[in-house]
C-alpha positions as CSV (number, residue, x, y, z in Angstrom):
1,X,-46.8,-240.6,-84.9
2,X,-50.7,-241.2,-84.9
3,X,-52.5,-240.2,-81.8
4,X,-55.9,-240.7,-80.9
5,X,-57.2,-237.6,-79.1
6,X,-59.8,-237.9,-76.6
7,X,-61.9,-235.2,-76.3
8,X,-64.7,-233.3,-78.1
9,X,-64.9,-229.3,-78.8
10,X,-68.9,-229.3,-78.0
11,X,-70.9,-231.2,-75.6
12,X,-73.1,-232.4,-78.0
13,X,-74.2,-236.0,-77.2
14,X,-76.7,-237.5,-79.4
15,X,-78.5,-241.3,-78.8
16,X,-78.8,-242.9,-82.4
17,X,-80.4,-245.7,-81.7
18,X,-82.4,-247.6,-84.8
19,X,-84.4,-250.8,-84.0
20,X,-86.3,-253.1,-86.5
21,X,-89.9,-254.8,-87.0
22,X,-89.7,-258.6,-86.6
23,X,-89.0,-260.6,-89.4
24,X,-87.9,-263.8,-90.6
25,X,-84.2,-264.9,-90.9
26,X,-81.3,-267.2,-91.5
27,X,-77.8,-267.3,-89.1
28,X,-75.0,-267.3,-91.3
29,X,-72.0,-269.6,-89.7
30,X,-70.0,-266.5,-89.6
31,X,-72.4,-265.0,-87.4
32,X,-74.2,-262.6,-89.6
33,X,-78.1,-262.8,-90.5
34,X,-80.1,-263.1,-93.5
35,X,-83.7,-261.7,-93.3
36,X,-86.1,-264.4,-95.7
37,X,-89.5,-263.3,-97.4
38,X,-92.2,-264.7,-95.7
39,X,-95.1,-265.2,-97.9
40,X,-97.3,-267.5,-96.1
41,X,-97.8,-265.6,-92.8
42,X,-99.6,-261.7,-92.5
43,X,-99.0,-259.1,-90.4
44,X,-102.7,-258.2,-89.4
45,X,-102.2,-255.7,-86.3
46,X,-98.7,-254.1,-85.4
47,X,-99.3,-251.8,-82.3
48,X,-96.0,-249.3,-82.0
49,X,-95.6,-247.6,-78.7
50,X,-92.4,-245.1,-78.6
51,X,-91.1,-243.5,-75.5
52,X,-87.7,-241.9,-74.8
53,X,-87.1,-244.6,-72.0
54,X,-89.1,-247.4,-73.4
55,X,-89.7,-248.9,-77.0
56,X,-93.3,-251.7,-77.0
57,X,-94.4,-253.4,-79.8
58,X,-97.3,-255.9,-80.1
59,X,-98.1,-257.8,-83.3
60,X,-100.6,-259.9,-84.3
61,X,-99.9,-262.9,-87.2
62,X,-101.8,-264.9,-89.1
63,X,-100.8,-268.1,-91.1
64,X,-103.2,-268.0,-94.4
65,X,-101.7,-271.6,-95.4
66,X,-103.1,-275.2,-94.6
67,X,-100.2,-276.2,-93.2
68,X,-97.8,-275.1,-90.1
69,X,-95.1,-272.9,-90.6
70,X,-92.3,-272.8,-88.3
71,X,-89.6,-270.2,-88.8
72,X,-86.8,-268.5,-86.6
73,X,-88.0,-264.9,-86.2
74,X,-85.1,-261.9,-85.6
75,X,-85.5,-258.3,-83.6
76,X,-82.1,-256.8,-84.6
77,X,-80.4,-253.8,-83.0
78,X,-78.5,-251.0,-84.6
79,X,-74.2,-251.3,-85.1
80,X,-73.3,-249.5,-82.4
81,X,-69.3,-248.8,-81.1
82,X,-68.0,-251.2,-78.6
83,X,-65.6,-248.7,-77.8
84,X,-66.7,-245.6,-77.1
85,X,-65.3,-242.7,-74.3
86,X,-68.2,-241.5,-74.0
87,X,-70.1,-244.8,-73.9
88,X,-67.9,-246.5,-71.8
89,X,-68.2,-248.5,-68.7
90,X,-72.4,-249.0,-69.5
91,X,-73.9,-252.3,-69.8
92,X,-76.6,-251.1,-72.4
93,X,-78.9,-253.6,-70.7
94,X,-81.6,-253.4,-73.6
95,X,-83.9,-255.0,-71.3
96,X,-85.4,-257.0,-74.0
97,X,-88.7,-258.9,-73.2
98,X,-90.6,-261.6,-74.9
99,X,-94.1,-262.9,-74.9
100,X,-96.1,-265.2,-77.0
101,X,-99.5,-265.3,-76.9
102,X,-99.3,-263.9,-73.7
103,X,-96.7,-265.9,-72.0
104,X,-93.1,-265.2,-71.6
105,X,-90.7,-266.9,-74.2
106,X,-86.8,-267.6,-74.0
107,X,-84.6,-265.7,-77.3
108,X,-81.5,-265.9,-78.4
109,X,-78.8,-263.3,-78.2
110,X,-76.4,-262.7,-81.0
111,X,-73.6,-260.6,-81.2
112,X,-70.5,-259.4,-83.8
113,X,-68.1,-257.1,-83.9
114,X,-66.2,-255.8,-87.0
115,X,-63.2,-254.1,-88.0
116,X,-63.2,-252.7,-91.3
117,X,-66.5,-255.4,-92.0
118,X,-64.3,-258.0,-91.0
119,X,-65.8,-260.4,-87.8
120,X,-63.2,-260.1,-85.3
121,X,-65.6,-261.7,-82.6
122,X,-64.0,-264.5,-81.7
123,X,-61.0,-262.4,-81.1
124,X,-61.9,-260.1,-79.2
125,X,-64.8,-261.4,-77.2
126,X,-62.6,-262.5,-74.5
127,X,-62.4,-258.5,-73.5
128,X,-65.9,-258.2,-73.3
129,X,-67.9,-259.7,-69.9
130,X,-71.0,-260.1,-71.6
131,X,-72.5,-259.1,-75.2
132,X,-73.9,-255.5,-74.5
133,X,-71.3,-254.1,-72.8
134,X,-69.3,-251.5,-74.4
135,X,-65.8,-250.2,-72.4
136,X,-63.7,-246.9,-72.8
137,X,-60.4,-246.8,-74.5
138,X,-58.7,-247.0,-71.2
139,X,-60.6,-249.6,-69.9
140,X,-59.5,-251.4,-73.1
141,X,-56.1,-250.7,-72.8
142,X,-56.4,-252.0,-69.2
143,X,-58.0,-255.2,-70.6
144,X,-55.1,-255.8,-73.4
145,X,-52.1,-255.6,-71.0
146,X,-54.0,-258.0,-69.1
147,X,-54.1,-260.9,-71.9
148,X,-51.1,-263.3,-72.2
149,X,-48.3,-262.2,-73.6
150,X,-49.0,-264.8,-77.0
151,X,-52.8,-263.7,-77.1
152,X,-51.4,-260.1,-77.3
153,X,-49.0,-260.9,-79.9
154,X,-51.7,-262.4,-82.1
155,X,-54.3,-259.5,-82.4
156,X,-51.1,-257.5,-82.3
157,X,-49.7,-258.8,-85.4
158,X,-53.2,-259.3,-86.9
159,X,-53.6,-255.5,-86.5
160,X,-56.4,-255.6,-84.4
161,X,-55.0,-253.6,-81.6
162,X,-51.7,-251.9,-81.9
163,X,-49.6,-250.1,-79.5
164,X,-49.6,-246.2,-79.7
165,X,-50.9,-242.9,-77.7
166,X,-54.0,-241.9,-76.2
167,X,-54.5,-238.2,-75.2
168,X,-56.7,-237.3,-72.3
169,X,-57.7,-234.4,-70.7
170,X,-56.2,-235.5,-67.3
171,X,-53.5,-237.5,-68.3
172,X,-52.4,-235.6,-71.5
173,X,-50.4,-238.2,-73.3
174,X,-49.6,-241.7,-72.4
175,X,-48.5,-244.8,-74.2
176,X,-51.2,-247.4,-74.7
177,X,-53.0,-250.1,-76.0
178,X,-55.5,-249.0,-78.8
179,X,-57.9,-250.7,-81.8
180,X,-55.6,-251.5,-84.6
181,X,-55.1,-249.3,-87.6
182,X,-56.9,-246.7,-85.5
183,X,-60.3,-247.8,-87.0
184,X,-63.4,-248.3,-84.3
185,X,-64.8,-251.3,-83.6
186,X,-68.5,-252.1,-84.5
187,X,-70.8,-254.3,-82.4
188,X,-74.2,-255.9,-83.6
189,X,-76.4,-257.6,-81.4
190,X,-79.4,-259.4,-82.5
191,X,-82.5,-261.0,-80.5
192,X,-84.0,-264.5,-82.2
193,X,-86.7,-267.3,-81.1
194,X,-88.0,-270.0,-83.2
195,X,-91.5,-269.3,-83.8
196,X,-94.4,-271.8,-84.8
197,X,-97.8,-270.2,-87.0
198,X,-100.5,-272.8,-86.8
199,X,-102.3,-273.6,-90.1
200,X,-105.1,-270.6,-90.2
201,X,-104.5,-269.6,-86.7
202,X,-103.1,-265.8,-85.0
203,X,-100.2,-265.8,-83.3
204,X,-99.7,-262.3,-81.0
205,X,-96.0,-261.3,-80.2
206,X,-95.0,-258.6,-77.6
207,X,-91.6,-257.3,-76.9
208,X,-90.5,-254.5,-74.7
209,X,-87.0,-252.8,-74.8
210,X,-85.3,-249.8,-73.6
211,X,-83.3,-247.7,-76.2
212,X,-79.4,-246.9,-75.6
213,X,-79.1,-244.3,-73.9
214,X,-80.5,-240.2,-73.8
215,X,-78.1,-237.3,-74.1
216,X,-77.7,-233.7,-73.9
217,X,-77.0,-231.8,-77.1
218,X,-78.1,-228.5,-78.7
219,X,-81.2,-228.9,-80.2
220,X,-81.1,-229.2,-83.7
221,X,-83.7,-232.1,-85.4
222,X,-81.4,-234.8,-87.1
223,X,-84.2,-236.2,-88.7
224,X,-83.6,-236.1,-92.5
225,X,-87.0,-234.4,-93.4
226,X,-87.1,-231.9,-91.0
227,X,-85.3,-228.1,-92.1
228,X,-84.3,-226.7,-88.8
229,X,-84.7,-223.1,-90.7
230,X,-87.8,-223.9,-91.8
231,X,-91.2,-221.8,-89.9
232,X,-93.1,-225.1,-89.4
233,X,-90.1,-226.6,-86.9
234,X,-88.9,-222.7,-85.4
235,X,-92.8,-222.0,-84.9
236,X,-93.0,-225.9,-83.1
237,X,-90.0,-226.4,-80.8
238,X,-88.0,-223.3,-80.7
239,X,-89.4,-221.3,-77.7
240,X,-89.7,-217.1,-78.7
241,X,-86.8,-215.1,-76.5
242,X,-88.5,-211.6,-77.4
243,X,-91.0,-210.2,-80.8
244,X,-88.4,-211.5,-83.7
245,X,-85.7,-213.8,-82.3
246,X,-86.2,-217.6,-80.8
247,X,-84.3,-219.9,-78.6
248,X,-83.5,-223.2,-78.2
249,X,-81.8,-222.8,-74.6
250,X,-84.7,-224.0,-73.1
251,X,-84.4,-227.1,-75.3
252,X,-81.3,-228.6,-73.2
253,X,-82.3,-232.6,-74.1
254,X,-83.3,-234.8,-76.9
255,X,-83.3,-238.7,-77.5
256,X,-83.0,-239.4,-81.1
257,X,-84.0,-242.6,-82.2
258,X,-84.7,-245.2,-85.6
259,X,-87.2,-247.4,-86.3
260,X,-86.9,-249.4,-89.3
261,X,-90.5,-249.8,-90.3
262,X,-89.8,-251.5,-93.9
263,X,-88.9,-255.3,-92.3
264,X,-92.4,-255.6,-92.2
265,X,-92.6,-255.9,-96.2
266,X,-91.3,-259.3,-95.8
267,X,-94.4,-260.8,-94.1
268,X,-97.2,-261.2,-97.0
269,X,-98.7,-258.7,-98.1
270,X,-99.2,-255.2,-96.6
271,X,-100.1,-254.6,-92.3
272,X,-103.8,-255.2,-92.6
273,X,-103.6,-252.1,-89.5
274,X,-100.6,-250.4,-88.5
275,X,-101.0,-248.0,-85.6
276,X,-98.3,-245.9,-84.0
277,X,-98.1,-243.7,-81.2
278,X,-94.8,-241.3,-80.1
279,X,-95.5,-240.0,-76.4
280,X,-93.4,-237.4,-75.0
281,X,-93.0,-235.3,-72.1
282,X,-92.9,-232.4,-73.9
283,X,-92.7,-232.5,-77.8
284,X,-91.6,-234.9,-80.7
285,X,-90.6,-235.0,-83.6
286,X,-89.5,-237.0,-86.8
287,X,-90.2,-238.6,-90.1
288,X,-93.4,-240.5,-90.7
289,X,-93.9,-241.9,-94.2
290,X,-91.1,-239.4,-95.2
291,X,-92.9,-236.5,-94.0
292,X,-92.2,-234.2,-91.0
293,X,-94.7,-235.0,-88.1
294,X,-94.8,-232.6,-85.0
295,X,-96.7,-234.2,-81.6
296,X,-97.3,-232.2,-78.3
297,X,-97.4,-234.8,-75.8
298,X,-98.7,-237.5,-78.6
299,X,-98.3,-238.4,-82.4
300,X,-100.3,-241.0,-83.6
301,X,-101.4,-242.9,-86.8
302,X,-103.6,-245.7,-87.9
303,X,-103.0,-246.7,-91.3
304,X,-104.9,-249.7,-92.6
305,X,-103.6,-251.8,-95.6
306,X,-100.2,-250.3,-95.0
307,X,-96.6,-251.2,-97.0
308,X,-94.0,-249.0,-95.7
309,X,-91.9,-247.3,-98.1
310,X,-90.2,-245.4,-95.2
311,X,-88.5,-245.6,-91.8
312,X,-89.5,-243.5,-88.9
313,X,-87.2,-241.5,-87.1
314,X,-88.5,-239.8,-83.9
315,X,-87.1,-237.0,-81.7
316,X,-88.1,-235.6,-77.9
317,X,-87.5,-232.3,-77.0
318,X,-87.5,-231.3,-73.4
319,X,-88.0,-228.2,-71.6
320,X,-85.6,-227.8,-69.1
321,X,-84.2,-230.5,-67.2
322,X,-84.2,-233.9,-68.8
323,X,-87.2,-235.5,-66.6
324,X,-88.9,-238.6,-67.8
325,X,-91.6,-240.1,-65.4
326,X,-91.1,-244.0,-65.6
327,X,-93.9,-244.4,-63.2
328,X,-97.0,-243.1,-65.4
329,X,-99.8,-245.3,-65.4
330,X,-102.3,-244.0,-68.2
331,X,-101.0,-246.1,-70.5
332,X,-102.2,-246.2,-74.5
333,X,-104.3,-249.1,-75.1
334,X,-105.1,-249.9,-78.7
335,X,-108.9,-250.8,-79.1
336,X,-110.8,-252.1,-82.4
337,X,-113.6,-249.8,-82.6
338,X,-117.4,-251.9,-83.1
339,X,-119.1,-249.1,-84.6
340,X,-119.7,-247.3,-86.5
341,X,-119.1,-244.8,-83.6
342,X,-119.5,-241.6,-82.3
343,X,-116.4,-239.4,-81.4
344,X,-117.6,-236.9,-79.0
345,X,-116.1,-233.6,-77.8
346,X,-116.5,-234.5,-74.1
347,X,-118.6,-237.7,-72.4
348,X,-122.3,-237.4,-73.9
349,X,-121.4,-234.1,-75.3
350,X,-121.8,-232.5,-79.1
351,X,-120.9,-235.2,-82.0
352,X,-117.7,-234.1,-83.6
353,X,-116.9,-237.0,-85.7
354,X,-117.5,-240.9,-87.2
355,X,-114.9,-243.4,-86.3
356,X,-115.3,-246.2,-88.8
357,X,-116.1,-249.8,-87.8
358,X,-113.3,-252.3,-87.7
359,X,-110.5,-249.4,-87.3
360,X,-108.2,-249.7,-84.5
361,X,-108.1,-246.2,-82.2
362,X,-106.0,-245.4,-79.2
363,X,-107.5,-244.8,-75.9
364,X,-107.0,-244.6,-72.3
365,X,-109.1,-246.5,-69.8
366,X,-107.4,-245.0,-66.9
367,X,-108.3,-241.2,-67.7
368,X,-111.9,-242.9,-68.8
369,X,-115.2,-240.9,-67.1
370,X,-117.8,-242.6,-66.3
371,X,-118.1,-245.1,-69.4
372,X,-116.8,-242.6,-71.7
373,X,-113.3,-243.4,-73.0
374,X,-110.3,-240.3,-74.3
375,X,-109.2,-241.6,-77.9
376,X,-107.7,-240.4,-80.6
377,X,-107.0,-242.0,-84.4
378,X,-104.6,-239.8,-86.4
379,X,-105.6,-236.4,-86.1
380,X,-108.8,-236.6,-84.0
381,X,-109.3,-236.8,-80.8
382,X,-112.2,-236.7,-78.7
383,X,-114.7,-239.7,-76.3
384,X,-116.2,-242.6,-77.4
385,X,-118.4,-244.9,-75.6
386,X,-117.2,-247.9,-73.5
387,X,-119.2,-250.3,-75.7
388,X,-117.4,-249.0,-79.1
389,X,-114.5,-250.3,-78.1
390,X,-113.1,-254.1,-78.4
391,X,-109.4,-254.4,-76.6
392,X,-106.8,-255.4,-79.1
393,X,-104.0,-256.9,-76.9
């Protein structure tokens, strides 16, 4: 007799969450997508903002062609389970937002869900309320009994749910409705607008969205270019216990997070200026152009002429309690820098650097004194003068 046992031997919750750059595409009728090369329109400014609670991204486009283009443009999310004990009984309210040019546009939401990579949507959509939530193995059990008997019958004899055991730790053993040849279901939601590029004209895009979810787990980096062992990572985020041994108790939280960067390669060409900043409340960490970066409270880079060859992967370790402040105000502003410029060590003080003209920086207006702006661009940071700087978005 199979059984499906749930329960897990360590409490060690991870969020693996991977998100996408825009890019063009085409809905298959079965549901699926097919992102299309986009030659005539360039990616000239991608602003990526990552938080543990929020994910912002601002783009500006230009059409290089004579004539319009008009194309359906896709934001797709990561497969994640639609049944999960641990999950369960969560919206997952993405909180996607749109804007064009500044104003708020209408999308599209897709969704699958597979068995074994075969669509099983319109089966089983009618024990879902709405396409992001996902629901416990109970839950779905409760939802199954619940169907007529012939609808039961159906995904029954199409092996997409079967009748067996659950174990719990409460209940112990029970008979119940479970997914069909024991194998998890797979959802896939994807955001989409059509999208019209005037003849040698820029078109911005902004979209906000909060990632799954944040857990508790142990500590350990899951991003692939990061050796735990290694001196740079136990010097970095493992807090010293005494002279020779380290810690990571103090490390008790960590949102782990995707972002595939390489989308962008079908736009034309490379991103004229691609800038990126990871903020965290106490450190990050993660892969940037397959290297291991390390950020106190921010990492950032500003690349120009830039074809990614890698995805990012970004982690946030916490001290203590997992606290996030959602009500911070000195928001990251990416300026265009009309230079060249100065970067100072403090407002009017000693010259500790050139920032090129026509690079893009980071700054932040709110911790500004007097006209002297806080900026950084990759590794420097220092103040620049208010009239260096030209707002980007």
């Amino acid at each position: 007799m199979n059984k499906k046992i749930l329960c897990l031997f360590y409490f060690i919750l991870i969020s693996l969450s991977v998100y996408a750059n825009d890019t063009a595409g085409t809905i298959l009728p079965t549901g699926g997508v097919v992102f299309e090369k986009q030659d005539g329109i360039k990616m000239k400014v991608e602003a990526l903002y990552i938080r543990p609670y929020q994910i912002e991204v601002n783009y500006l486009f230009e059409n290089t062609t004579d004539k319009d283009i008009n194309t359906q443009i896709f934001f797709p999310l990561p497969e994640m389970p639609a049944v999960e004990e641990y999950l369960g009984d969560e919206s997952h309210d993405y909180k996607f937002k749109l804007w064009i040019n500044g104003k708020s546009k209408p999308y599209q939401t897709h969704w699958t869900i597979t068995q074994n990579d075969k669509d099983i949507t319109k089966d089983v959509s009618i024990l879902f309320y709405h396409p992001e939530e996902v629901i416990t193995d109970q839950e779905l059990d409760r939802r199954i009994a619940m169907l007529p008997e012939e609808t039961r019958k159906s995904l029954q004899d199409n092996k997409i749910v079967e009748w067996d055991y659950l174990v719990d730790w409460d209940k112990g053993e029970f008979p119940a409705w479970i997914m069909g040849d024991h194998t998890a279901w797979q959802k896939q939601i994807s955001y989409s607008w059509q999208q019209n590029f005037p003849a040698h004209k820029t078109v911005s895009v902004r979209h906000t969205y909060t990632p799954t979810a944040i857990y508790n787990n142990v500590g350990f980096p899951f991003s692939e270019c990061i050796n735990r062992e290694s001196e740079p990572y136990k010097s970095f985020a493992y807090i010293p216990e005494n002279e020779n041994t380290y810690s990571l108790d103090h490390l008790q939280a960590r949102n782990y997070l995707e972002y595939i960067l390489t989308t962008a390669n079908n736009w034309q060409g490379p991103i004229e200026s691609f800038n990126l900043i990871v903020q965290s409340p106490f450190k990050s960490v993660g892969c940037f152009d397959g290297e291991a970066f390390y950020g106190e409270e921010y990492y950032t880079v500003n690349r120009q002429d830039y074809t990614p060859q890698w995805d990012l992967s970004a982690e946030f370790l916490v001290n203590g309690v997992l606290s996030f402040d959602r009500t911070q105000k000195n928001t990251p502003v990416l300026y265009l820098i009309d230079g060249p410029a100065t970067l100072r060590e403090k407002p009017n003080g000693k010259i500790i650097g050139q920032l090129a003209d026509k690079t893009h920086v980071w700054g932040w207006p709110e911790e500004k004194k007097d006209k002297w702006y806080p900026v950084r661009q990759n590794d420097l940071s220092g103040y620049t003068h208010k009239q260096n700087l030209i707002k980007v978005f």
